[in-house]
PDB file with one MODEL, atoms N, CA, C and O in Angstrom:
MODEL        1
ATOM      1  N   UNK A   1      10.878 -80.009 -57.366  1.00  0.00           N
ATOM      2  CA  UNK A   1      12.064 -79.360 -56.869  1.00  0.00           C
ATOM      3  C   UNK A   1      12.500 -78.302 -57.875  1.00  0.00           C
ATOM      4  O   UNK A   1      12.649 -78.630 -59.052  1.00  0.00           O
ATOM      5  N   UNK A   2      12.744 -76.865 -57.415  1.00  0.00           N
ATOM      6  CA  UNK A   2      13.190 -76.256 -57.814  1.00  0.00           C
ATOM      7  C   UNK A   2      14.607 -76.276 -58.472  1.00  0.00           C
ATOM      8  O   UNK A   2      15.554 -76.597 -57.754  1.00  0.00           O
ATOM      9  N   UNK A   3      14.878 -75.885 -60.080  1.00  0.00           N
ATOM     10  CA  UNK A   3      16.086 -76.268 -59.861  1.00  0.00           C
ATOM     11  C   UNK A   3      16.890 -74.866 -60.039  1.00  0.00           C
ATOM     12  O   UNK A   3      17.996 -75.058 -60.545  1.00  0.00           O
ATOM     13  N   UNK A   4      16.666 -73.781 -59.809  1.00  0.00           N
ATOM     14  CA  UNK A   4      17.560 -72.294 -59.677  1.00  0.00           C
ATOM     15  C   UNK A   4      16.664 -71.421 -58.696  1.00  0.00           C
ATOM     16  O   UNK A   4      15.493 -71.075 -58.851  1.00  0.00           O
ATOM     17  N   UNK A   5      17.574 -71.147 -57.592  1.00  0.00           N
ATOM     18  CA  UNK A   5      17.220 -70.092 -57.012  1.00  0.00           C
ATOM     19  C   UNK A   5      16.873 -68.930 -57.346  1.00  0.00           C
ATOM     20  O   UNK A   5      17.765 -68.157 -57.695  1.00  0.00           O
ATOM     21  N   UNK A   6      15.649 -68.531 -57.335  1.00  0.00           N
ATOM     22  CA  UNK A   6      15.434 -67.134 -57.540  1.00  0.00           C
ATOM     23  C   UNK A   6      16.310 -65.765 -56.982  1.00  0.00           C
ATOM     24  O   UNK A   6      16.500 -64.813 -57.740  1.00  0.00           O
ATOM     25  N   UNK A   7      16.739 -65.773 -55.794  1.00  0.00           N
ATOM     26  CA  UNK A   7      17.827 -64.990 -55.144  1.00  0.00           C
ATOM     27  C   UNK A   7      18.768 -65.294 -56.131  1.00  0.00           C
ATOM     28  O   UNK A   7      19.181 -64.241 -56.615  1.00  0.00           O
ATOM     29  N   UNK A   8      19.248 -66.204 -56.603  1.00  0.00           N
ATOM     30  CA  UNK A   8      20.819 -66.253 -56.920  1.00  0.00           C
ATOM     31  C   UNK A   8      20.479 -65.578 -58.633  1.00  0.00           C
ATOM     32  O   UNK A   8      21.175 -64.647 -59.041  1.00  0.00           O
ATOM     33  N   UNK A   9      19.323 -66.188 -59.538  1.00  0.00           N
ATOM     34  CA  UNK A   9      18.953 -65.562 -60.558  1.00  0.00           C
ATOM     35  C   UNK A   9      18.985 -64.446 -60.525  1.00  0.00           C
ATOM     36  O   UNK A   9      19.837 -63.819 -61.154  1.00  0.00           O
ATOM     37  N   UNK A  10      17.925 -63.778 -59.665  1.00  0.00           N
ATOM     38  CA  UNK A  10      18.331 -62.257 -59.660  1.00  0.00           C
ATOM     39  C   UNK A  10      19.051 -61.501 -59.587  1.00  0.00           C
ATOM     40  O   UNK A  10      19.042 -60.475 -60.268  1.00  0.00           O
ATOM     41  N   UNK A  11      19.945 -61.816 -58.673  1.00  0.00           N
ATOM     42  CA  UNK A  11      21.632 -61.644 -58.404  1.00  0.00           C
ATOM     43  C   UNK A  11      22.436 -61.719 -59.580  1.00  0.00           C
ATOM     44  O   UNK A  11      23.265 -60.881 -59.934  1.00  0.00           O
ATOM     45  N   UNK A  12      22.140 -62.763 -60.151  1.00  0.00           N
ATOM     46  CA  UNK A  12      23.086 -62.963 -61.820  1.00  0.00           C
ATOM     47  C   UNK A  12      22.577 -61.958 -62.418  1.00  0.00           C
ATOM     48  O   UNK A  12      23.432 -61.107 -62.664  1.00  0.00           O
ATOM     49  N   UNK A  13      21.036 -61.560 -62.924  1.00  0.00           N
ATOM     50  CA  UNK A  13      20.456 -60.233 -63.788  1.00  0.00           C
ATOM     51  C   UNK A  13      21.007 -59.309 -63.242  1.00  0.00           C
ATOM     52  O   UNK A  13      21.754 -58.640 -63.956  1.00  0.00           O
ATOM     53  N   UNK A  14      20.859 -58.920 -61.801  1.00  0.00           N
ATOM     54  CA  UNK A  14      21.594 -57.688 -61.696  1.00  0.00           C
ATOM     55  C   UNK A  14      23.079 -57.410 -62.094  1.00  0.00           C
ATOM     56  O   UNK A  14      23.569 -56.499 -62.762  1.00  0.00           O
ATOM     57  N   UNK A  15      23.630 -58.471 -61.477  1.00  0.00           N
ATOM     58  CA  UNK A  15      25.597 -58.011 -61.618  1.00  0.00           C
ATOM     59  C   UNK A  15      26.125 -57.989 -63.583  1.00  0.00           C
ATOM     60  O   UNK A  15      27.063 -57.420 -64.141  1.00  0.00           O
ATOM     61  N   UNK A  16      24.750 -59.094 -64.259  1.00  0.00           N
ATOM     62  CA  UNK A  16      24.908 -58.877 -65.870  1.00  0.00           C
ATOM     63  C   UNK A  16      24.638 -57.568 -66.488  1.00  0.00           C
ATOM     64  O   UNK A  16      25.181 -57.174 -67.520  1.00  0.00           O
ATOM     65  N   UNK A  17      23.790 -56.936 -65.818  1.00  0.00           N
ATOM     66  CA  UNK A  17      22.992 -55.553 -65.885  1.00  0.00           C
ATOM     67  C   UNK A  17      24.299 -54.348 -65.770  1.00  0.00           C
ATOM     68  O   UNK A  17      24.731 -53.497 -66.548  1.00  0.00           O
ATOM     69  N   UNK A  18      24.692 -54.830 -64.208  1.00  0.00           N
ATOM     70  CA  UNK A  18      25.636 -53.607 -63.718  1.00  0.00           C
ATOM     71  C   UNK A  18      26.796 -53.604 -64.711  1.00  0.00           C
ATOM     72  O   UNK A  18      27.424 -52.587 -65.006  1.00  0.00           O
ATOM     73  N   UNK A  19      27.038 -54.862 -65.221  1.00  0.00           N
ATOM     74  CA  UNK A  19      28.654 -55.025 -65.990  1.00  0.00           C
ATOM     75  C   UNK A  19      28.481 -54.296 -67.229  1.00  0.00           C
ATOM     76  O   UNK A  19      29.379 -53.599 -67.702  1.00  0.00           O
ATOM     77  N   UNK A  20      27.371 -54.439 -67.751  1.00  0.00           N
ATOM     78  CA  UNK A  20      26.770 -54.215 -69.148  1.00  0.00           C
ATOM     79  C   UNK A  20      26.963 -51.934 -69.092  1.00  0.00           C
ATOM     80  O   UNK A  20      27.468 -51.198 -69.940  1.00  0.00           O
ATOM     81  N   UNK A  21      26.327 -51.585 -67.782  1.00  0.00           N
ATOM     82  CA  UNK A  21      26.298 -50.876 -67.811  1.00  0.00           C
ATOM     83  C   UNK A  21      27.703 -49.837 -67.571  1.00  0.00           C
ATOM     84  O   UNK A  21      27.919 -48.723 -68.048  1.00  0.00           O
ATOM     85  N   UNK A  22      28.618 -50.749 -66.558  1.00  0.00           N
ATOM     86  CA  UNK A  22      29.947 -50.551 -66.599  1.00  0.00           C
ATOM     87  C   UNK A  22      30.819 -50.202 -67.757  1.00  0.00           C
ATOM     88  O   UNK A  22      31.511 -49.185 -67.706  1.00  0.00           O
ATOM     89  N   UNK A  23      30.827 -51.091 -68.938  1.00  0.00           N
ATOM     90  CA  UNK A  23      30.845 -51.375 -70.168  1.00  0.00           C
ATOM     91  C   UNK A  23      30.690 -50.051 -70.969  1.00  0.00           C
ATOM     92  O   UNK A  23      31.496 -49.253 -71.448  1.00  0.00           O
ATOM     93  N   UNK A  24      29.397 -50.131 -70.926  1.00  0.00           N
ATOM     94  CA  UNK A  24      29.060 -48.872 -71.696  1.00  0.00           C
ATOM     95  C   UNK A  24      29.292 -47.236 -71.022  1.00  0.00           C
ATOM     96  O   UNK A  24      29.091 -46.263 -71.749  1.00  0.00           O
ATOM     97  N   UNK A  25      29.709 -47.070 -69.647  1.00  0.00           N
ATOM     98  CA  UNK A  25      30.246 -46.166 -69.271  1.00  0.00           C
ATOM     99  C   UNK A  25      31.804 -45.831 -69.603  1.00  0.00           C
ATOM    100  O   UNK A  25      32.243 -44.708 -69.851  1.00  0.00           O
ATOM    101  N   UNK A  26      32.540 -47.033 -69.558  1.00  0.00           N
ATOM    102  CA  UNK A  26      33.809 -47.199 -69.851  1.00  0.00           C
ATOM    103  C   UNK A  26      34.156 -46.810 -71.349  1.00  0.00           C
ATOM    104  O   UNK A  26      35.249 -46.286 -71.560  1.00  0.00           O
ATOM    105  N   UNK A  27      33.183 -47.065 -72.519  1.00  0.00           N
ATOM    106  CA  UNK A  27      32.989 -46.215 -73.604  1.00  0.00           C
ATOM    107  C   UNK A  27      32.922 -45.424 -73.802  1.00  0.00           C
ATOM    108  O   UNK A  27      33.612 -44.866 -74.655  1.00  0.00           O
ATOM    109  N   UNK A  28      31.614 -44.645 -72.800  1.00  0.00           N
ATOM    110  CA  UNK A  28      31.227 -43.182 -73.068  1.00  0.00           C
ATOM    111  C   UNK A  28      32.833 -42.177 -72.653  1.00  0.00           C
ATOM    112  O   UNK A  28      33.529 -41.511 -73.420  1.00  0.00           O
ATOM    113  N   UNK A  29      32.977 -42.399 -71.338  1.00  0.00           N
ATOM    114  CA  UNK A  29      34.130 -42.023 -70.953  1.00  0.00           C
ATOM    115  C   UNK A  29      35.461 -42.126 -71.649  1.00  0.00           C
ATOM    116  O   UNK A  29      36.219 -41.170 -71.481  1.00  0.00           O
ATOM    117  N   UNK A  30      35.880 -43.134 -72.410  1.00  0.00           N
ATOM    118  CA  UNK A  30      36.732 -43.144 -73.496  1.00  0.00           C
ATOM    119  C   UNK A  30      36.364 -42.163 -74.839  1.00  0.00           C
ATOM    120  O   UNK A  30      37.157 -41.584 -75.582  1.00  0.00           O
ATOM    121  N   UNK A  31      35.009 -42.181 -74.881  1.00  0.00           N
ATOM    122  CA  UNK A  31      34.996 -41.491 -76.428  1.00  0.00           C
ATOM    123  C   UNK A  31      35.111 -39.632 -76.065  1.00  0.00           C
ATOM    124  O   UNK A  31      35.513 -38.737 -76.809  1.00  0.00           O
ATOM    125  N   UNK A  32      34.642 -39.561 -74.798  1.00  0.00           N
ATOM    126  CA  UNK A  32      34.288 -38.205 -74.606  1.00  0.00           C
ATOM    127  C   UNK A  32      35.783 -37.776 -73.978  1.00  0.00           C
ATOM    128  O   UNK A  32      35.899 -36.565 -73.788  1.00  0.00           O
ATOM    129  N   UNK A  33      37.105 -38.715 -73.581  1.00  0.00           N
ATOM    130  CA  UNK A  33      38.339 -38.315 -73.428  1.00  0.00           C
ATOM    131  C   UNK A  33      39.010 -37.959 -75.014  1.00  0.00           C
ATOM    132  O   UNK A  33      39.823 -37.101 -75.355  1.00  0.00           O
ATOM    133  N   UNK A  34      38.445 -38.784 -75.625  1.00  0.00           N
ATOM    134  CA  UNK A  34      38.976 -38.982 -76.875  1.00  0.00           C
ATOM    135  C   UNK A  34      38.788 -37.359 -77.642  1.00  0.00           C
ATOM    136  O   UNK A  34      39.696 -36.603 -77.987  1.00  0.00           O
ATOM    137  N   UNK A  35      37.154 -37.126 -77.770  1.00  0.00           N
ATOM    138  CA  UNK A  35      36.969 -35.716 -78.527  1.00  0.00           C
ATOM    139  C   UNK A  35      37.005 -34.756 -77.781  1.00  0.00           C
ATOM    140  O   UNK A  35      36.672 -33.633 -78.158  1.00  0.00           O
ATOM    141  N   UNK A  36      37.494 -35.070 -76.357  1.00  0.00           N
ATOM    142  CA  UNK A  36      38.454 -33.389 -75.566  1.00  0.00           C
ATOM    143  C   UNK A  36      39.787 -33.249 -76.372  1.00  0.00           C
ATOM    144  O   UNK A  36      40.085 -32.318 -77.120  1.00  0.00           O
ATOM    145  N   UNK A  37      40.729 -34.651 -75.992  1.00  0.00           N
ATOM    146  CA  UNK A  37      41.676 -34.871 -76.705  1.00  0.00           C
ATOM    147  C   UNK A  37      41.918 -33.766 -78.181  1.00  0.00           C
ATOM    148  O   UNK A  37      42.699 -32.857 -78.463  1.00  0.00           O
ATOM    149  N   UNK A  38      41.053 -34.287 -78.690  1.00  0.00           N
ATOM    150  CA  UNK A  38      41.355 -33.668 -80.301  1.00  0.00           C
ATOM    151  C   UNK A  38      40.497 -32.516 -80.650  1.00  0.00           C
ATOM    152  O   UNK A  38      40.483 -32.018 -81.776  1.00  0.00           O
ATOM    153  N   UNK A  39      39.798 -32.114 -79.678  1.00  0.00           N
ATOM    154  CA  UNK A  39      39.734 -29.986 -79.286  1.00  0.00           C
ATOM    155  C   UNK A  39      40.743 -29.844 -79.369  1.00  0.00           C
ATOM    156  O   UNK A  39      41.405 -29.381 -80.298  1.00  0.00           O
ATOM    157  N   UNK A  40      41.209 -30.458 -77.804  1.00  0.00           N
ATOM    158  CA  UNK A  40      42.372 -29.464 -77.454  1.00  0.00           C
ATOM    159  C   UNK A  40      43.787 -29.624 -78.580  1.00  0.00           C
ATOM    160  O   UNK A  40      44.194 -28.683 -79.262  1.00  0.00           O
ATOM    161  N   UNK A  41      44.115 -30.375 -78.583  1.00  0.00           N
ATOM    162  CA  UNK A  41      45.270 -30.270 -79.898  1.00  0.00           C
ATOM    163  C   UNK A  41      44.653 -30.052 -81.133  1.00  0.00           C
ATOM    164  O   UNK A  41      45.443 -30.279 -82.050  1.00  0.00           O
ATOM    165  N   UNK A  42      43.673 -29.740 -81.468  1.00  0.00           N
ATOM    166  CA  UNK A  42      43.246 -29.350 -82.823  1.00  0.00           C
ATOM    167  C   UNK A  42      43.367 -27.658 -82.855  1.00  0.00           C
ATOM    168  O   UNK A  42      43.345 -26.877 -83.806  1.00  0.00           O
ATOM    169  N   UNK A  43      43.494 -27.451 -81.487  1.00  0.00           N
ATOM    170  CA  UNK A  43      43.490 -25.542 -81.780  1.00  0.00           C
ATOM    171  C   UNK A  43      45.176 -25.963 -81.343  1.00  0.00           C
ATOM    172  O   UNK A  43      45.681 -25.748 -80.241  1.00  0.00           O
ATOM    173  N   UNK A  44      45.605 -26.371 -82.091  1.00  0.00           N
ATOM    174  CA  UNK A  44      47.620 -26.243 -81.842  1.00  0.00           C
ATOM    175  C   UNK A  44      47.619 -26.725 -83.192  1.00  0.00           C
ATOM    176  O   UNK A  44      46.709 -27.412 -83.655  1.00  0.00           O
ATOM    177  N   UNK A  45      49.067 -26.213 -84.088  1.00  0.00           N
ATOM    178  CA  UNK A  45      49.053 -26.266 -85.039  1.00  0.00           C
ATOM    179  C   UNK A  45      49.898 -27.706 -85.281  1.00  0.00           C
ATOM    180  O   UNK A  45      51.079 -27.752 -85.627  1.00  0.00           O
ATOM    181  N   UNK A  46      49.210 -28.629 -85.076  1.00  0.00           N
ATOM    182  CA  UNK A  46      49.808 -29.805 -85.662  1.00  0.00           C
ATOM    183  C   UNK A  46      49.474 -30.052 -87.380  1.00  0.00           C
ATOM    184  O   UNK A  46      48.580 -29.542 -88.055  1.00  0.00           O
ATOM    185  N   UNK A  47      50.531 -31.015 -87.782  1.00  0.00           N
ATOM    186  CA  UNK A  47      49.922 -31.301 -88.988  1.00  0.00           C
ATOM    187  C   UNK A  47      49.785 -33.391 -89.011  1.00  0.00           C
ATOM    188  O   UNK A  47      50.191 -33.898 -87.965  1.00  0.00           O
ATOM    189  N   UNK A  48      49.515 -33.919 -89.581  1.00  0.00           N
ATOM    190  CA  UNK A  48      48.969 -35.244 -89.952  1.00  0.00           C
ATOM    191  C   UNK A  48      50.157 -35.486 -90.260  1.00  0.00           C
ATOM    192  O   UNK A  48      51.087 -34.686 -90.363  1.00  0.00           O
ATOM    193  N   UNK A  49      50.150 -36.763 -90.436  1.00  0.00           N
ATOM    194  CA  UNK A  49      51.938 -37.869 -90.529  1.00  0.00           C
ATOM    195  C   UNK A  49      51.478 -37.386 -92.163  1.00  0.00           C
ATOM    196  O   UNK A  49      51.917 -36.347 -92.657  1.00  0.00           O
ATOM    197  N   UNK A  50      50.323 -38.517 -93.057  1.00  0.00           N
ATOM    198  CA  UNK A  50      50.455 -37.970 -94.532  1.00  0.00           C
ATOM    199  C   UNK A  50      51.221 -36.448 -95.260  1.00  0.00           C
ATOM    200  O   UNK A  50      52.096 -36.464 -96.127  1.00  0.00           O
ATOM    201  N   UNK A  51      50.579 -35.152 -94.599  1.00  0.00           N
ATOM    202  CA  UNK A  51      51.110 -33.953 -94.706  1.00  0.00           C
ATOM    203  C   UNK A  51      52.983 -33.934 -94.270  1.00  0.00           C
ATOM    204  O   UNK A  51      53.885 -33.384 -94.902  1.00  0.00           O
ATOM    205  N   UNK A  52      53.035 -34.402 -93.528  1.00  0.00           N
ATOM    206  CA  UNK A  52      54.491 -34.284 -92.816  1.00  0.00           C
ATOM    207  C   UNK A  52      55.526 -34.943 -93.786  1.00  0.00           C
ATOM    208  O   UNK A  52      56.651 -34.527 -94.063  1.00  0.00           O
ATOM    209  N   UNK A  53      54.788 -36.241 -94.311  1.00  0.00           N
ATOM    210  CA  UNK A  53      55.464 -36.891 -95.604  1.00  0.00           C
ATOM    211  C   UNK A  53      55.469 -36.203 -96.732  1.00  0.00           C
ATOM    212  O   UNK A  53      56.382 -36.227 -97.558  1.00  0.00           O
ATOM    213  N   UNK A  54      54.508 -35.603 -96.803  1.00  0.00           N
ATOM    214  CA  UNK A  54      54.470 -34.654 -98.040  1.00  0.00           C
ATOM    215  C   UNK A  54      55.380 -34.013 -98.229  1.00  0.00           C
ATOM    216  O   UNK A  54      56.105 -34.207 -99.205  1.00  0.00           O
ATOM    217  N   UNK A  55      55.594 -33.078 -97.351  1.00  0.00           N
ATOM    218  CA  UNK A  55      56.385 -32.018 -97.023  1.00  0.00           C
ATOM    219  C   UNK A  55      57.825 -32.434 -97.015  1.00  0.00           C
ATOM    220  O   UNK A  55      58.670 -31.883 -97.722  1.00  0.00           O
ATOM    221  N   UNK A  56      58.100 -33.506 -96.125  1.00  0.00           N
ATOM    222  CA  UNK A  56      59.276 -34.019 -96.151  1.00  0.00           C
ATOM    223  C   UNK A  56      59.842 -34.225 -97.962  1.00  0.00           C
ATOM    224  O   UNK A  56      60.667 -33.592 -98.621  1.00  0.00           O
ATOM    225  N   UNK A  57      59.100 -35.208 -98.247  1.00  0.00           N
ATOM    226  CA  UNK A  57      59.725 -35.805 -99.866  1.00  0.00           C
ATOM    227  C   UNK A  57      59.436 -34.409-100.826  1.00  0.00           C
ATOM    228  O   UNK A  57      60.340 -34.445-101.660  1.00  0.00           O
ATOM    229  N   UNK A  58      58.986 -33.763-100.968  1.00  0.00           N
ATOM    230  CA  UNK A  58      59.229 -32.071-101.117  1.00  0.00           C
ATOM    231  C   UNK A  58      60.666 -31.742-100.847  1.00  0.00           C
ATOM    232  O   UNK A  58      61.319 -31.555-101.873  1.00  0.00           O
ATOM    233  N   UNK A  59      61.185 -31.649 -99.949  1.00  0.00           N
ATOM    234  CA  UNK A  59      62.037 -30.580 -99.322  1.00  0.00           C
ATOM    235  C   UNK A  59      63.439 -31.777-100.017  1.00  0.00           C
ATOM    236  O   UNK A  59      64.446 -31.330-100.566  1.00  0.00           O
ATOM    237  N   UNK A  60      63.225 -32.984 -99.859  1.00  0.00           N
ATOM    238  CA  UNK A  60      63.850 -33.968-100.523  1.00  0.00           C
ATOM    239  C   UNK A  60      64.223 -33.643-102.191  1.00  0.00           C
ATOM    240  O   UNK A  60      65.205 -33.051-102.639  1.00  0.00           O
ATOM    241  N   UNK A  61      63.447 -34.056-102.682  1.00  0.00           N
ATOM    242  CA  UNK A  61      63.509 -33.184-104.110  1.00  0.00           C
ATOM    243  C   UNK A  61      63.827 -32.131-104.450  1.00  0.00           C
ATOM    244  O   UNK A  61      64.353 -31.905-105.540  1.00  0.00           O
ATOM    245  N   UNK A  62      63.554 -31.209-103.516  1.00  0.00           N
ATOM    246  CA  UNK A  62      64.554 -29.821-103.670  1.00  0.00           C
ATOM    247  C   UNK A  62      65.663 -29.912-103.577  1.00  0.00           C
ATOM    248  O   UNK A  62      66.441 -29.583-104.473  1.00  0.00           O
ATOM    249  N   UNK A  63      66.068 -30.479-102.240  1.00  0.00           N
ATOM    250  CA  UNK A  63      67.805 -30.641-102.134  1.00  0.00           C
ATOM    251  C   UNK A  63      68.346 -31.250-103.453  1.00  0.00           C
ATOM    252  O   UNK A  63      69.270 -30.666-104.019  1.00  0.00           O
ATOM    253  N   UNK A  64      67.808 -32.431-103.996  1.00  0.00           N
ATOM    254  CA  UNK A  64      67.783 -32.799-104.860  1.00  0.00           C
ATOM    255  C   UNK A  64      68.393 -31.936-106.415  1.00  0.00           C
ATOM    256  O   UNK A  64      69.277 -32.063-107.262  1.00  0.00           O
ATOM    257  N   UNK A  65      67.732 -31.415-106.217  1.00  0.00           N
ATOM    258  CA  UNK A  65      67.461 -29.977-107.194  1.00  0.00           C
ATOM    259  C   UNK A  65      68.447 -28.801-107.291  1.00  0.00           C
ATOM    260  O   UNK A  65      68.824 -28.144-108.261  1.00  0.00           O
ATOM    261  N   UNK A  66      68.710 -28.750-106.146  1.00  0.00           N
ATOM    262  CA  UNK A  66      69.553 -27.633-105.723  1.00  0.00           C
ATOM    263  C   UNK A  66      70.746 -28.388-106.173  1.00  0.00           C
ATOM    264  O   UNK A  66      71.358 -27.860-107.101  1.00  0.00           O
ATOM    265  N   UNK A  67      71.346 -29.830-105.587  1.00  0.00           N
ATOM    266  CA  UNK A  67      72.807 -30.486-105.639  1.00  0.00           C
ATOM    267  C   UNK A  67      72.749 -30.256-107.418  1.00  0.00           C
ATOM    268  O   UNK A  67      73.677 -29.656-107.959  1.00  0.00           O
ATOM    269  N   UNK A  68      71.595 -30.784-108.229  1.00  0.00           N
ATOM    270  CA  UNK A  68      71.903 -30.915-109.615  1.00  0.00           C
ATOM    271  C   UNK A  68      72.491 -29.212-110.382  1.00  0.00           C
ATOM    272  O   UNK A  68      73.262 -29.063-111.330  1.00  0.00           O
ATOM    273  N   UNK A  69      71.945 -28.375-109.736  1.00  0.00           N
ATOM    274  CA  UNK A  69      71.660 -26.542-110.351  1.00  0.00           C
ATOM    275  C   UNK A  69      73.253 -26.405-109.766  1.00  0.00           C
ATOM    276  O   UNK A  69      73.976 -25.911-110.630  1.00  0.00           O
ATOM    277  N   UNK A  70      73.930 -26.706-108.574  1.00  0.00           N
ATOM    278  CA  UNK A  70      75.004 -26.510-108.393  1.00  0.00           C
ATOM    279  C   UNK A  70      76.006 -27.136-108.901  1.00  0.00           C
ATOM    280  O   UNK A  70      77.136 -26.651-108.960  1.00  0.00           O
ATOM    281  N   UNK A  71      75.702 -28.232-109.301  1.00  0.00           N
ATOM    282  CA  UNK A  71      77.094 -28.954-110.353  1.00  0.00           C
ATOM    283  C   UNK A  71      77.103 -27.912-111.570  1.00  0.00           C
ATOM    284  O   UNK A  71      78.031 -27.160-111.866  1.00  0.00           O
ATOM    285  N   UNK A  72      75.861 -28.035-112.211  1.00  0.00           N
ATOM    286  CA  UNK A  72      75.423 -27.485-113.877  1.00  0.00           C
ATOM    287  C   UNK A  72      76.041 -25.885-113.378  1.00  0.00           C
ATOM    288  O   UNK A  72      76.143 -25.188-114.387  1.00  0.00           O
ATOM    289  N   UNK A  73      76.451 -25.170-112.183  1.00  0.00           N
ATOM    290  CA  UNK A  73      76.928 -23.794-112.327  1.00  0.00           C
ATOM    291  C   UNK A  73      78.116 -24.461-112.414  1.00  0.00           C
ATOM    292  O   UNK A  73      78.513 -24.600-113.571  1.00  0.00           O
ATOM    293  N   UNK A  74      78.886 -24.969-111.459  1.00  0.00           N
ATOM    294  CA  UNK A  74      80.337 -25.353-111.199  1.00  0.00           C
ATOM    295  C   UNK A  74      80.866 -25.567-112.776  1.00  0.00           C
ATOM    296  O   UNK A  74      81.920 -25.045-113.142  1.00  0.00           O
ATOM    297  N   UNK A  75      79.819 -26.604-113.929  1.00  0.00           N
ATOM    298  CA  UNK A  75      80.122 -26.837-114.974  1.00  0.00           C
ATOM    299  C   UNK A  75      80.280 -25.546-115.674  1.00  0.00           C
ATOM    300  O   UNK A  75      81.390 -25.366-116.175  1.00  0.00           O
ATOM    301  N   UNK A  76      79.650 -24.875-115.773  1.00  0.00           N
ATOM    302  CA  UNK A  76      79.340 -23.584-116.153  1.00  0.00           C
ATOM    303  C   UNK A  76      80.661 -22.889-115.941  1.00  0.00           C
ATOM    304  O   UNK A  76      81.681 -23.101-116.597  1.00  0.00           O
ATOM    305  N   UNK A  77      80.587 -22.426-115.404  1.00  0.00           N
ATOM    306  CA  UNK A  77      81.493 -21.371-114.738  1.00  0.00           C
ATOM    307  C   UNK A  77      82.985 -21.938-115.238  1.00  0.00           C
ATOM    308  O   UNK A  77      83.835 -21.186-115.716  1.00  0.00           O
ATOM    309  N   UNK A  78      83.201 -23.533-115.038  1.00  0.00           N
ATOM    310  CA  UNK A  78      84.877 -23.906-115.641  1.00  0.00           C
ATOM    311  C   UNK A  78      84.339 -23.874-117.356  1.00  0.00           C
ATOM    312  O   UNK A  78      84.796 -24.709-118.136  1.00  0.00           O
ATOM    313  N   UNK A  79      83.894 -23.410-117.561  1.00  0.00           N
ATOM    314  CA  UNK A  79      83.510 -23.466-119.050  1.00  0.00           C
ATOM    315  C   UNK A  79      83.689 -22.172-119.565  1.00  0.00           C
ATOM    316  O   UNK A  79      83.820 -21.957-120.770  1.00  0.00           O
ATOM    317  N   UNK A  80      83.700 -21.365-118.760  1.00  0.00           N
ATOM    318  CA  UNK A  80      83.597 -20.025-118.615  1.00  0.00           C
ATOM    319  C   UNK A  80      84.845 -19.644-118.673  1.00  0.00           C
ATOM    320  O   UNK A  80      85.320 -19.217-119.726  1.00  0.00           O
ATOM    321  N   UNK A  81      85.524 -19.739-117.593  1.00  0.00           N
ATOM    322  CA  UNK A  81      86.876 -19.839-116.956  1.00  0.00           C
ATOM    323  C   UNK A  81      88.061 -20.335-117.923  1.00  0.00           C
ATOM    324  O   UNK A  81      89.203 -19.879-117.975  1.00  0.00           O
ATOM    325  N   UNK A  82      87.586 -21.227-118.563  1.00  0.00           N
ATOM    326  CA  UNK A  82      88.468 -21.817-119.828  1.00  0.00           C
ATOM    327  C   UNK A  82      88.275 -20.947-121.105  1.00  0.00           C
ATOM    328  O   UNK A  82      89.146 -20.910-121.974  1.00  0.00           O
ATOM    329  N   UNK A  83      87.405 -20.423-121.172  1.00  0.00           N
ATOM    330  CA  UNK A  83      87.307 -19.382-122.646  1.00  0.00           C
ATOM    331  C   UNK A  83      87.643 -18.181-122.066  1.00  0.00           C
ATOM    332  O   UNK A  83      87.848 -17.263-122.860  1.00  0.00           O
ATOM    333  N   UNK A  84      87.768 -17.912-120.740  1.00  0.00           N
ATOM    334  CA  UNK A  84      88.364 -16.668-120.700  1.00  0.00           C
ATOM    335  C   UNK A  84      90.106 -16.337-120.535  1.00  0.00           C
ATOM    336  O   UNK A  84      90.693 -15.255-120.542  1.00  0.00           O
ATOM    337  N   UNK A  85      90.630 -17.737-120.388  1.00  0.00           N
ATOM    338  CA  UNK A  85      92.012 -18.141-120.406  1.00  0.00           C
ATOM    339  C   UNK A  85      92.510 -17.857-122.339  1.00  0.00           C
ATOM    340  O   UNK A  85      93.651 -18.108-122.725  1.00  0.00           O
TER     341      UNK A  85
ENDMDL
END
């Protein structure tokens, strides 16, 4: 006595076959959305989160910079202001 149908075996190889191949279409199609994707916004001038941080804690430190240069005039200047009294 047979114990697996050949029809139903074959049936299993094929639909394991088709899934497999499903699979790997569902990839291709993801990767090839993926590097249209990043053509097309790569000719737009984005920049990277790292760069954006950069830039940010930059512009941070300046303000920074600027609040300290504007006290040291304010100091200045009443220093000024008092020797010219």
């Amino acid at each position: 006595m047979q114990s697996e149908n050949p029809l139903f075996a074959d049936f299993a190889k094929l639909m394991n076959s088709a899934a497999g191949t499903l699979a790997g279409m569902t990839r291709e199609a993801r990767d090839t959305a993926r590097e249209r994707f990043r053509e097309t916004m790569g000719g737009l001038d984005f920049v990277s989160r790292e760069e954006f941080d950069a830039v940010k804690d930059m512009a941070a430190k300046a303000r920074e910079d600027s609040e300290a240069l504007k006290a040291r005039i304010e100091v200045l200047e009443a220093a000024l202001a008092g020797k010219a009294k």
